[in-house]
N, C-alpha and C positions, 0 to 999 in steps of 0.2 A: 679039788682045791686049786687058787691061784697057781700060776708061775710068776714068776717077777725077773726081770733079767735088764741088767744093767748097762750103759754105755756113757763113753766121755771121757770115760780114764787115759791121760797121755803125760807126757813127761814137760813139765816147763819149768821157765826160771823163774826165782823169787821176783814179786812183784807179778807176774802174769795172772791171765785169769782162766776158766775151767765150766764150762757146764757140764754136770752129771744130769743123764735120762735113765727114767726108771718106767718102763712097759711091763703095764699087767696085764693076764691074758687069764685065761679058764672062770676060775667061779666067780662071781657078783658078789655085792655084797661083804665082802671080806678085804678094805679095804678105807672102811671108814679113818682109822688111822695109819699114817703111813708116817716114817722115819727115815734118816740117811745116818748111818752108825761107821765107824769105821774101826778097824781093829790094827794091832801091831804086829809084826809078823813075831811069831813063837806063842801070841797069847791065845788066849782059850775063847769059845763063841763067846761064852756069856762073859766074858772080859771085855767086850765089844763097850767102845765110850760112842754116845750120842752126840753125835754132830747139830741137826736139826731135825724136829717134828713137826707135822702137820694134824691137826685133826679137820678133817675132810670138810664137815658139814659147817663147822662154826667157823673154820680158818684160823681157828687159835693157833698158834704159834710157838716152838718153844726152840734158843737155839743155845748151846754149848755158849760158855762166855768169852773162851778163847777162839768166837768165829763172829762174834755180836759184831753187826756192822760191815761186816767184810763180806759174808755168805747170806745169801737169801733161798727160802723153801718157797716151791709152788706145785700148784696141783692142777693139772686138766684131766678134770672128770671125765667131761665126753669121751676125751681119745683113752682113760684112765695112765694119764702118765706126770709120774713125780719126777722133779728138778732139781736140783742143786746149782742154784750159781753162785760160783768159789771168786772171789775177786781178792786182788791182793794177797797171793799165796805166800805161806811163809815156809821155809825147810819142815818145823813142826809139822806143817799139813799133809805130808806125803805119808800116805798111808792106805791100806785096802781099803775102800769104800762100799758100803752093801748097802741095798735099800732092803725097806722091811717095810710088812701090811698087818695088818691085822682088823677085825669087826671089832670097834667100841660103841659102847651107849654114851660115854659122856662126850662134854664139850670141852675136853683139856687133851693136849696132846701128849700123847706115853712117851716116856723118856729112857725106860730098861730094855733091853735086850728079851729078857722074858717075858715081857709084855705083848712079846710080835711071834706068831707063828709061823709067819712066812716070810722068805728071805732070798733075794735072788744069791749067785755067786760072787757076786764080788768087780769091782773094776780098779785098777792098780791107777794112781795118781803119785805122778813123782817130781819135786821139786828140788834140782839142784839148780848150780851155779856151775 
């Protein structure tokens, strides 16, 4: 099965900005949809709220409305690596960040936690003043 393993997470103030890297490594194929989800600390996986998704092949898009505008997804196939770039951070957005993989057949990008199989550990993003 994939690994997925996350990097980017650092501390900034409101207004800064953040790219998240997300490398995947092991199986093929398992990867067609990928996500950046992030969670609160004390909640449960599948509590995890969807930041933004990709689906691989079509490049459909799909982003939380409290990031619309601010954060953009992108995907490089060849190196198989997912992005996050966070602009404009606000206190809100400090949060554990995960990326997530999964194989779909369709052309919409998954938006639930249960939808992704795979899931790196996590990268801490922290927005104070």
């Amino acid at each position: 099965q994939p690994q997925l393993a996350e990097t980017g997470g650092d501390s900034v103030q409101p207004g800064g900005s953040l790219t998240l890297s997300c490398v995947v490594t092991g199986a093929t194929y398992s990867e067609d949809c990928m996500g950046w989800f992030r969670q609160l600390r004390g909640t449960k996986r599948d509590e995890r709220e969807v930041v933004a998704a990709i689906a691989v092949r079509t490049g459909n898009t799909y982003y939380a409305e409290s990031v619309k505008e601010r954060f953009t997804i992108s995907h490089d196939r060849a190196k198989r690596m997912l992005y996050l770039q966070m602009n404009n951070l606000k206190l809100e957005d400090a949060d554990r960040y995960y990326c997530a993989a999964s194989a779909c057949a369709g052309n919409s990008a998954l938006r639930y936690p249960y939808q992704y199989p795979y899931w790196g550990p996590g990268t801490q993003v922290t927005v104070s003043s």
